[in-house]
N, C-alpha and C positions, 0 to 999 in steps of 0.2 A: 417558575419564577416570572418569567414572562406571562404567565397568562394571568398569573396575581393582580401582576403589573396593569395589562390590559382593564382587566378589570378596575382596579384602582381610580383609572385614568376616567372609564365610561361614569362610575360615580359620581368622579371630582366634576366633570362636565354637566351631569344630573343638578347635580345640587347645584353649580354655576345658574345654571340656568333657570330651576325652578327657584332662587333666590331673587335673579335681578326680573322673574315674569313678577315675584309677589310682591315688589316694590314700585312697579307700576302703577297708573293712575287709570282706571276705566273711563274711558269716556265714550264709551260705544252706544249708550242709549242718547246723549246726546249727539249724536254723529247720526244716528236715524234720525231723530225728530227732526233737524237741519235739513237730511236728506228728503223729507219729503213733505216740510212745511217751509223749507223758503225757496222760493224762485229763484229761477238765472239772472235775476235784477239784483237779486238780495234782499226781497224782500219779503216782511217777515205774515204767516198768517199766526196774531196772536190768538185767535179762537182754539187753535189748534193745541197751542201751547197750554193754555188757560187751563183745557180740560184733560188734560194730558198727567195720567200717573207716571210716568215715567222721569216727565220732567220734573217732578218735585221728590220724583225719588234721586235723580240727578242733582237737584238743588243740595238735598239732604247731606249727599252723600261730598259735595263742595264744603260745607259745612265743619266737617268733622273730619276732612281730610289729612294726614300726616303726612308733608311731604316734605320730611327731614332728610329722607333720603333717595329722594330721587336726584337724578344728574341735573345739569342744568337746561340743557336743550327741554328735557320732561317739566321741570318747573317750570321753564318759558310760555308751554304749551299749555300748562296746566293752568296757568295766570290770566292766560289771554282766552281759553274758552271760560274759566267765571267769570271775568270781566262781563264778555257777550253774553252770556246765560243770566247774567244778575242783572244788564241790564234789561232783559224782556222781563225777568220778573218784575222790577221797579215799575217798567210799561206797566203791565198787566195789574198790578197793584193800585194804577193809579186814573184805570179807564172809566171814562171817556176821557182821552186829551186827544189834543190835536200834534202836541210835541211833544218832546222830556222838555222843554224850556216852560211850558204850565204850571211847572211841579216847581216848587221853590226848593232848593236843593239839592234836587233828584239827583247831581255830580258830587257837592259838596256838602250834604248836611247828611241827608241820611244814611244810615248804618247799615252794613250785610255782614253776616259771618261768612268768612273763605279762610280752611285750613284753618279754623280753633280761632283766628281773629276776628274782631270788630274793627270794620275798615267802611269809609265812603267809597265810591268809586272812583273820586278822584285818588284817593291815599290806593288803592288796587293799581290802580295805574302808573304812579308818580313814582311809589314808594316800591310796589314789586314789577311791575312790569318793564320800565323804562327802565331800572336798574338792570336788568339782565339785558336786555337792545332795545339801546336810546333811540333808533332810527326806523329801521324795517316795524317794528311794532305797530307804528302809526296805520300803518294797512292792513291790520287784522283787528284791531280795536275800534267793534261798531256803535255809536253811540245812540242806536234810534234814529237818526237823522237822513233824510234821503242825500246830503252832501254827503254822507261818511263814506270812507271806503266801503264796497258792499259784503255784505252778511256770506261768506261761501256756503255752500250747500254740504259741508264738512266737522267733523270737529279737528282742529286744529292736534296734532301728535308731534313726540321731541322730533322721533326718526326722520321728520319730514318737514320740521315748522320752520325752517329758512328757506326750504321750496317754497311752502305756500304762501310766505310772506311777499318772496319776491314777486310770484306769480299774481297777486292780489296786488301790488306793486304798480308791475306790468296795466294789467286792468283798467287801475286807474287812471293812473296818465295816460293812457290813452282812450279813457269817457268822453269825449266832448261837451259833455251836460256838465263837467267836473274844472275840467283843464283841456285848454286848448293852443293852438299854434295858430296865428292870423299873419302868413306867411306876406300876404297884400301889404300889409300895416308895421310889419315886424315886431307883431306884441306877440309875448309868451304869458298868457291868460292863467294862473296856478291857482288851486283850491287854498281859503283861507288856515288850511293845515299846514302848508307851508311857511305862510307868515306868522304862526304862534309857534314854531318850533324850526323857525329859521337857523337857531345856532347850533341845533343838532344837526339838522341835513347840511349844512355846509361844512359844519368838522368833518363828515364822514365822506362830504364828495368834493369841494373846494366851494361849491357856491351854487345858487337853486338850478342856473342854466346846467350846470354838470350832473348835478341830481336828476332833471327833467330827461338828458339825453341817455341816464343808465338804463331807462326805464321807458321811454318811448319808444315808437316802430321808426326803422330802419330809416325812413324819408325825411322826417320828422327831425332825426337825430343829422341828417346831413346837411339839413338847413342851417340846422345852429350850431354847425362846426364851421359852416360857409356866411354867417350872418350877426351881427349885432342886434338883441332884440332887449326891448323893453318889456317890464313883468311887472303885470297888473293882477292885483291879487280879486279873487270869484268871491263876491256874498257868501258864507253858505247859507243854504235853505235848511231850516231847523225842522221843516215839518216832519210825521211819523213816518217811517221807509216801512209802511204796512201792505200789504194787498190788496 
């Protein structure tokens, strides 16, 4: 009986497992091409892309994806690398520019299929992204732009996507090209992604100073627990975050 049992058991564990592996989302060909067409800047080589079957096999395969059932950290992950993969294809669609801002629409008019839908990128964003985390998302959704948070050299996974969020997070606030501390002057200099989604980052931390010290280095962070400072929001620069 017991070894029925035993048995029984290694089954129910089999089929566990080969169940929630085939309800997963692959995104391993896009996790190479990341890996060795963008830089530690994040930025992107679109030639690479361009010619690249993999990524249109990756596109395809965004396209017609079903993910009724995957958990939510997996749809999180799965949201936020179409986002970034659709937007290089939009790039790549619409070269030579110098920005996505050349492109009339390129956020809000024109159309991608992701998962069975017709969606802009901004409705990708708005409507599934920010709906599962209003906050952290903001650091992994690359828009083209050398201001965005940078492009990781990864694709984004459920098991892992609030690590890499934060860690990309991390990054940021502490770019100086991005956001900066002018300790002399007592301004806190924030990328203008904080002033277009000012009411998210303040529900989530109390207010941009508390968000800026979750997420800066250690010194940084003791200044503006010891200091009153002034917050000047950064241009961003729209140009292509290409190589």
């Amino acid at each position: 009986m017991k070894k029925i049992f035993n048995i029984c058991l290694q089954l129910l564990i089999f089929f566990t497992i080969s169940y929630s592996q085939s309800i997963m989302f692959n995104h391993s060909k896009f996790d190479e091409l990341l890996r060795v067409n963008v830089d530690e800047n994040g930025r992107i080589n679109y030639a690479a892309f361009e010619n690249s079957k993999d990524f249109k096999d990756y596109l395809r395969s965004l396209e017609a994806a079903d993910i009724s059932e995957l958990n939510t950290n997996d749809k999180l992950a799965f949201y936020i690398n179409a986002y970034n993969a659709t937007v290089i294809k939009n790039v790549l669609n619409h070269l030579p520019i110098t920005s996505p801002m050349d492109i009339d629409g390129f956020f809000n008019k024109i159309k991608h299929k992701v998962a069975g839908k017709e969606m802009t990128l901004d409705e990708l964003e708005h409507q599934r992204v920010l709906t599962i985390e209003p906050v952290l998302s903001h650091f992994g959704l690359v828009c083209a732009a050398i201001s965005c948070p940078i492009l990781i050299n990864k694709a984004y996974e459920g098991a892992t996507v609030y690590h890499q969020l934060e860690d990309n997070a991390s990054l940021f606030l502490n770019d100086i090209q991005k956001n900066r501390l002018d300790k002399k002057n007592n301004i806190l200099y924030l990328s203008e992604l904080f002033k277009w989604f000012r009411k998210s980052f303040e529900d989530r931390f109390g207010s941009l100073v508390e968000t800026a010290k979750h997420f800066l280095n250690e010194k940084d962070k003791i200044f503006l627990d010891e200091n009153e400072v002034e917050i000047k929001f950064v241009p961003y620069n729209w140009q292509l975050n290409k190589q």
